[in-house]
Structure formats: structure tokens, C-alpha cells
N, C-alpha and C positions, 0 to 999 in steps of 0.2 A: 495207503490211500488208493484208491480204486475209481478209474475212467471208466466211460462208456463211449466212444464216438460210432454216430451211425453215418448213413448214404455215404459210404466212400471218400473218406476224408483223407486228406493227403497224407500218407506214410512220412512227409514231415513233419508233422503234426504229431502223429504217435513216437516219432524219433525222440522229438522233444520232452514227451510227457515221460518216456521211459526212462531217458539218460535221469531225470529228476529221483526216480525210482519207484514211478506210479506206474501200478499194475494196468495194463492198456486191454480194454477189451473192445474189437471192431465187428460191426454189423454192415454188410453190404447195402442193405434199404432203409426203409423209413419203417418205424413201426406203430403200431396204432394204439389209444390210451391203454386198451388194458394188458397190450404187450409189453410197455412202456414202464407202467407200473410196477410191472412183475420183475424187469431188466433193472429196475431203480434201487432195487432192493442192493442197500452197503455200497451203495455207488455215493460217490463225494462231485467228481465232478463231472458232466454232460454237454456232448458236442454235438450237433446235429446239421443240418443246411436247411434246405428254406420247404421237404416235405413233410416233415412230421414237425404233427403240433404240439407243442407244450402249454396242457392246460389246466388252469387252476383245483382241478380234480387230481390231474399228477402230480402236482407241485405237493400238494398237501399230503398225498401218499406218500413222497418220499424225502420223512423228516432228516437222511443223512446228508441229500442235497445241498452241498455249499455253493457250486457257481454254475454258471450253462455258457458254452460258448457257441455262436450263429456262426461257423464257417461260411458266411456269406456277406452279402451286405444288407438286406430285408432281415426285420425281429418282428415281424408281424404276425408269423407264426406262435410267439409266445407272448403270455399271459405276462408282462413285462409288470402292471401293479399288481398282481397276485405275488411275483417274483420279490416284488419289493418290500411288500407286505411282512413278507417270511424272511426278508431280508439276503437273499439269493441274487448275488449282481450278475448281468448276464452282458457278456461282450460279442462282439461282430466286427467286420472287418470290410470296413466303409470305403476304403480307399482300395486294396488289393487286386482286384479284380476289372478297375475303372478302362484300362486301357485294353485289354481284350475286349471287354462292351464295346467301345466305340468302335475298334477295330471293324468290329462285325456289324457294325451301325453302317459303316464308310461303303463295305464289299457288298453290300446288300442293298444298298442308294443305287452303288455302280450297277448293280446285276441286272434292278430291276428298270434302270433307264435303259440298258442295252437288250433287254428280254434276254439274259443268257440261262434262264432255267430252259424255255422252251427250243432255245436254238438247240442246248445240251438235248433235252429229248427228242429233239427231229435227227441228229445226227446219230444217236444211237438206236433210232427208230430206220436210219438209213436214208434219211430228207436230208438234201443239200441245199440248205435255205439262206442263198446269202444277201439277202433282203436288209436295205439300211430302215428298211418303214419301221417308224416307229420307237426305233433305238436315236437315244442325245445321250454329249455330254452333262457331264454332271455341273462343270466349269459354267457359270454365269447364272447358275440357275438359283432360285431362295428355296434354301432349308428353313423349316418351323420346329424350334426347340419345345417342346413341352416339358417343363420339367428343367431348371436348371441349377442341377444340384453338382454331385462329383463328376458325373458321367456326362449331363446335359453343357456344363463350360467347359468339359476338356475335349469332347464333340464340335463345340462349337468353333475352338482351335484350331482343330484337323482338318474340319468340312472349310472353314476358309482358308486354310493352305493348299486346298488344292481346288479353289476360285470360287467356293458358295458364298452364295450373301446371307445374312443367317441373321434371323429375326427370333424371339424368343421368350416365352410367357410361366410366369412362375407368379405365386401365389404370395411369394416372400418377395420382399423388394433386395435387388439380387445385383451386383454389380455386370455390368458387362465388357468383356474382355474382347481383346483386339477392334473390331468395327461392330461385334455385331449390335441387334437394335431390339431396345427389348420394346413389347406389347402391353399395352395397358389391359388389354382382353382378350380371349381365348378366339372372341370372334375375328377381332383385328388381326391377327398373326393366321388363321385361317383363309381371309381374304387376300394377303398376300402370298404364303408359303403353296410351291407348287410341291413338293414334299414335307411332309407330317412327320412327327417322330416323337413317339412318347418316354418322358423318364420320371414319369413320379413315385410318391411313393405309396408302401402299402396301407395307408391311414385308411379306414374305415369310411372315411368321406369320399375317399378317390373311386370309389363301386359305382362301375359306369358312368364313368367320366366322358368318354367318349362313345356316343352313340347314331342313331338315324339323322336327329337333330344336327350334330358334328359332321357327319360325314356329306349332309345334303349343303352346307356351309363352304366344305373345303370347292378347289378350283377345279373346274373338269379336267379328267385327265391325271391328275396329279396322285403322286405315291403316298402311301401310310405302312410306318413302323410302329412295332409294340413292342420292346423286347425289356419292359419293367414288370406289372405284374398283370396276369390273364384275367383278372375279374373289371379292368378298366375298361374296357371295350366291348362292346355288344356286337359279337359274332355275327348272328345272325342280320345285322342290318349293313353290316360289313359286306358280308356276302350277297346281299340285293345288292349293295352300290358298286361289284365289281362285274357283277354279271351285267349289269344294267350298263357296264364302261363308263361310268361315273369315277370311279377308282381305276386309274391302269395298272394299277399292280399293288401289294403287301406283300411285307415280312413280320412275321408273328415267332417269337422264341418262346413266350409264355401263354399259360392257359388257364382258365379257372380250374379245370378239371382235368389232374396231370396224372399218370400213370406213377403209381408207386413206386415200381421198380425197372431196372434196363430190363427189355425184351417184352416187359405189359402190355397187350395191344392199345393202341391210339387211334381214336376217332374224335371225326371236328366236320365240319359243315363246310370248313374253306380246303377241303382236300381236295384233288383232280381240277380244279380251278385254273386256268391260263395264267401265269407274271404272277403265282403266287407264293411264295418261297415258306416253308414251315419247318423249323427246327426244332428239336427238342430240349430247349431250353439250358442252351450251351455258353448263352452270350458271356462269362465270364469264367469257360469251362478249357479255359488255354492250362498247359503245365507249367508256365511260368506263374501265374493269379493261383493257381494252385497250392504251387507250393511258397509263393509269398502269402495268404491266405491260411494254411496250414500253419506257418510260423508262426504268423501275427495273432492270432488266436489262440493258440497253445501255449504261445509268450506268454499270451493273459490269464489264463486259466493259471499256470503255472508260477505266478507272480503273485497271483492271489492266496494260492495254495500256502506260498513260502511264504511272502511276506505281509498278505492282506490288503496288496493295493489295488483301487478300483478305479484307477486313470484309462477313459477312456470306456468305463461301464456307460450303458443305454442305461440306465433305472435307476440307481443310488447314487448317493453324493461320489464325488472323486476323490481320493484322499492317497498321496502319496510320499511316502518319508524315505529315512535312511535306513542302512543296513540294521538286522539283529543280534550281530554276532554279539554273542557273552549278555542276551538282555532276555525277559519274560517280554511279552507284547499282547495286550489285550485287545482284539479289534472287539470293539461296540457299535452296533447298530442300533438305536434308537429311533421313538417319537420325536420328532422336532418340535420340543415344546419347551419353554424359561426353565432355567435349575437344574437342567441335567446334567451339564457338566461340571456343577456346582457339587450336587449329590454325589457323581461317580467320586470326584477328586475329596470330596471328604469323606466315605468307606475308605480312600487308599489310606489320607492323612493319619485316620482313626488306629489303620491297623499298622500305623509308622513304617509305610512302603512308600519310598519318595520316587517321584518322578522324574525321570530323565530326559524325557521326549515326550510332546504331546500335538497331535495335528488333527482337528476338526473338520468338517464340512457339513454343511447341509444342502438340502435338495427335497423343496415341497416338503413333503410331510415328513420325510426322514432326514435324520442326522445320523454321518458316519467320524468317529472320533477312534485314531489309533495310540492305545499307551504305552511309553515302552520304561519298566523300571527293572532295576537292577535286581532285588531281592524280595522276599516279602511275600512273595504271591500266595497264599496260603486255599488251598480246598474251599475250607470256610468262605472266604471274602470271595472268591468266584462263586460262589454259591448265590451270594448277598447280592452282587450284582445283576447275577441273570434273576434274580428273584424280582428287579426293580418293576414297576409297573411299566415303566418307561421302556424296556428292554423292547427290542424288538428280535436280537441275536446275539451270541456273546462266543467269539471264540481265545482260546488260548494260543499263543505262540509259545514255543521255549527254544 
């Protein structure tokens, strides 16, 4: 079996795949469809992060294709029902990375109410600027969650342990933890929050989410984060509301239009800007998320490989059993429609292969059903199954 991991995946991750006995092969960047295509070639399984895209033109090139793993937390990059379709589960790593985000959500709130980007360049410019104008605490002041998902409630934790008041607007009705107060509207939490802070997600309806409109709403004065994904926010009206001192400061980690690889030159319309902090899309780029992120992904890719299970896949049903030692194991991907499971277990009866273990799921249009029998399994009858109309995928364990 043969890996692909691209952009720089943690060396935990290929530790993993290797000790298993999967030939590892790594690419430092992102690669582009028909590079991708060409790289897919006798490749089983695919690792990537959040710059190359997986799309249903590659999916379909690369019939060896069994699983993809997002070392990230965003699958928006991939063709997730094309994936499904082919019956290719593809996993990410939702949680891994949550507290470095926020980390850098917290020192970038602080930075930008003390102005210490510009203090930093007057000092090394040789300006002894020790001016309180303008610099607060951060203590007493309302944070505005947008987005409260793994990153936006464990933000919201943090910023009130060290004295914010935290208001907070999500689209799902969403518990809220320690005081904070959630919004009925995106405008409500903008009328009170004197800092803004985005964490949604990449759903196709999130495409400028926040713009002119949003930012002539928020409080004078008041900060704006973005550090989920660059197509939410409109740049350029970003950049009128800061010049204009309508915005005293941003922190941006993401971009619609992100440079392929380290060293790519970077350009953006909020560069040379006063209180404005620009990273290159680090927010969950610590070596600890790294390498917990590495694991946790690899664990899956490699779990599926062995045993078939898809706990915890973004696309296909979830289906998790026991070990296989001393057993054949049929994983089936199917249409989710009446009689299939009916049909599959009468080829086995017919061909007197009895069943030892059986674990179903479905999920919308697909069902995933794991078999696991002792004997029996004959060429023929795997034939007869992938042949079913219903089939969607059919692999063999032994």
C-alpha cells in the first residue's frame, strides 16, 4: 500500500503510516489537479492540509484511491459528495489544533489593544515611543464570537479568564459556556462587541460573510479578527474602515488568495497598514497541534486501511467493529436503498459462508455495512457482490 502526504505533514504522521508498513511518500507543497492526478497514480491513501484541492476530476482519475486525510481542521478543499459517491471516506482533525488557534486569537486581542506591532517597529526604527495613548486592557472589555464551534467555545473560556465579557453569534443554536451571552443576530453582537473575531466555517454560504455593511455596524474604534477562512471578509472594505480609523486595528491569518508554497511572494491591500498584524496562516501551526494532528489523522487513514473503520469520517456512514484476527472482512459501501442488506447476506447464505459479525450504518444516500465471516469467501461471490447494482465500493480484508 502506498501514501501520498503533501504541504509538510508532520513526520508523525509518516512515523505512523510507515511502522504499519505503508510505503510513505512526502511532498513539501500543494500540488495542482494535473499534478495531483499524475502523483495519484497506485496511490491507496492521500494526505493533504487546507492548500490543494481535491476535485472531483482527481477523485475520478484516481480509481486506486481508498481514503484522504485533511491534516487540518477545514474539508472544504475536497469534493467531500464526489468522495462519497466513489465511496472514498475522507477524515480531518477537528479538534487538534483548537488551542494553538485560540492561543493566537488571545496574543493578538493583547497586541492589538497595546499597538505592540508599531511600538516593535518604532524601536527598531530607533523611536523611543513610550506613549500610553491609545493602548487598554483587554480585562473588562466585550469580545464578539462569531462562529462558535471547537475554537469559538474554547476562546470563549480563555478570553473570560482573563476578564472579557463575551457575547457570541452562531447560526446553530449552540450552548453557552461559563457567562458568556449568546446573540440572536450578527447585528446584535456587533452593536455591543468592541472586538470582532471570526471562526466559521468553509460552507460555501460563508463567501463574504463579513463586509462594508459589517464593518460600518461594528463600534468605533473597535478590533477585527479573521483567523478561519480568507474568502469570509472583504478586504478591501476592511482596508477603507481602517484607514478611515473606523477599525483601530486587525489580525488576518487567512486569505482567499494564499501563496502555494513557503518563500511564494505575498501581496494584500492590508500590508504597511498601522495596528495591523498579518500572518501567514499559522493559527494552528504550533508543534504540538502538529504533531497531535499528524497522529490523529494517520491513526485514521491507517485504521481504515487495517480495519475498514470510518469513525469520525466527514462523508460516509461511521461503522466501527472488532478486531480481524483469523477472519475475511468484507467492507461494503452501498446505495442506501430497502434490500440491500438483505441481498448481500443472501449471496453469502447461498454460497454457505455464515456470518460472524455484522455492523451497518447509513448516512443520506449511502450505507456502509462491515462483514466479517470465517470461510467461504470464494473470488466468485466477491465478484457477484461488486457486480450488485447497489454497490457503490467493495473491499476485501483477510
Amino acid at each position: 500500500m502506498k501514501a501520498l502526504l503533501l504541504e509538510n505533514i508532520h513526520p508523525e504522521g509518516v512515523r505512523l503510516l510507515t511502522e504499519r508498513g505503508i510505503q510513505v511518500e512526502t511532498v513539501k507543497g500543494a500540488l495542482d489537479e494535473a499534478e495531483l492526478i499524475d502523483a495519484l497514480r497506485a496511490v491507496q491513501l492521500l494526505g493533504i492540509r487546507s492548500k490543494t484541492n481535491v476535485t472531483e476530476t482527481i477523485l475520478e482519475a484516481a480509481p486506486d484511491l481508498m481514503a484522504i486525510g485533511a491534516f487540518c481542521i477545514g474539508t472544504n478543499q475536497i469534493d467531500l459528495g464526489a468522495a462519497a459517491r466513489l465511496g472514498i471516506p475522507v477524515f480531518n482533525a477537528p479538534f487538534s489544533n483548537t488551542r494553538s488557534v485560540v492561543e493566537l486569537v488571545i496574543a493578538e486581542i493583547i497586541a492589538l489593544a497595546r499597538h505592540l506591532t508599531d511600538k516593535n517597529a518604532k524601536m527598531h526604527a530607533g523611536v523611543w515611543d513610550k506613549s500610553a495613548k491609545g493602548a487598554h486592557e483587554v480585562r473588562g472589555r466585550t469580545l464578539g464570537i462569531v462562529g462558535y464551534g471547537n475554537i469559538g467555545s474554547q476562546l470563549s473560556v480563555v478570553a473570560e479568564s482573563i476578564g472579557m465579557r463575551v457575547y457570541f453569534y452562531d447560526i446553530a443554536d449552540k450552548l453557552a459556556l461559563g457567562n458568556a451571552q449568546r446573540c440572536e443576530t450578527l447585528d446584535e453582537l456587533l452593536e455591543v462587541a468592541e472586538t470582532v473575531t471570526l471562526h466559521v466555517d468553509g460552507r460555501p454560504g460563508n463567501a463574504g460573510l463579513f463586509g462594508a455593511e459589517q464593518f460600518a455596524k461594528m463600534r468605533k474604534r473597535s478590533l477585527f479578527l479573521n483567523l478561519c477562512r480568507g474568502f469570509v471578509v472583504d478586504h478591501v472594505a476592511l482596508r477603507e474602515h481602517l484607514l478611515s480609523g473606523h477599525i483601530a486595528g486587525a489580525a488576518l491569518d487567512v486569505f482567499a488568495d494564499e501563496p502555494k508554497s513557503a518563500g511564494d511572494p505575498f501581496f494584500s491591500g492590508l500590508q504597511n497598514i498601522p495596528n495591523v498584524i498579518l500572518t501567514p496562516h499559522i493559527g494552528g501551526s504550533t508543534e504540538e497541534a502538529q504533531i497531535d494532528i499528524g497522529r490523529f489523522v494517520a491513526g485514521k487513514l491507517r485504521d481504515f486501511a487495517d480495519s475498514g473503520h470510518t469513525t469520525m469520517s466527514v462523508n460516509l456512514p461511521q461503522v466501527q467493529t472488532g478486531s480481524i484476527a483469523g477472519r475475511s472482512r468484507l467492507l461494503h459501501v452501498h446505495h442506501n436503498v430497502p434490500g440491500v442488506l438483505a441481498t448481500v447476506n443472501g449471496l453469502l447464505a447461498n454460497a454457505h459462508v455464515n456470518i460472524e459479525s455484522q455492523v451497518l450504518s447509513t448516512r443520506g444516500e449511502l450505507g456502509y455495512v462491515i462483514t466479517d465471516v470465517a470461510s467461504g469467501l470464494t473470488a466468485e461471490l466477491v465478484e457477484k457482490l461488486e457486480g450488485l447494482p447497489e454497490t457503490v465500493r467493495l473491499r476485501v480484508l483477510r
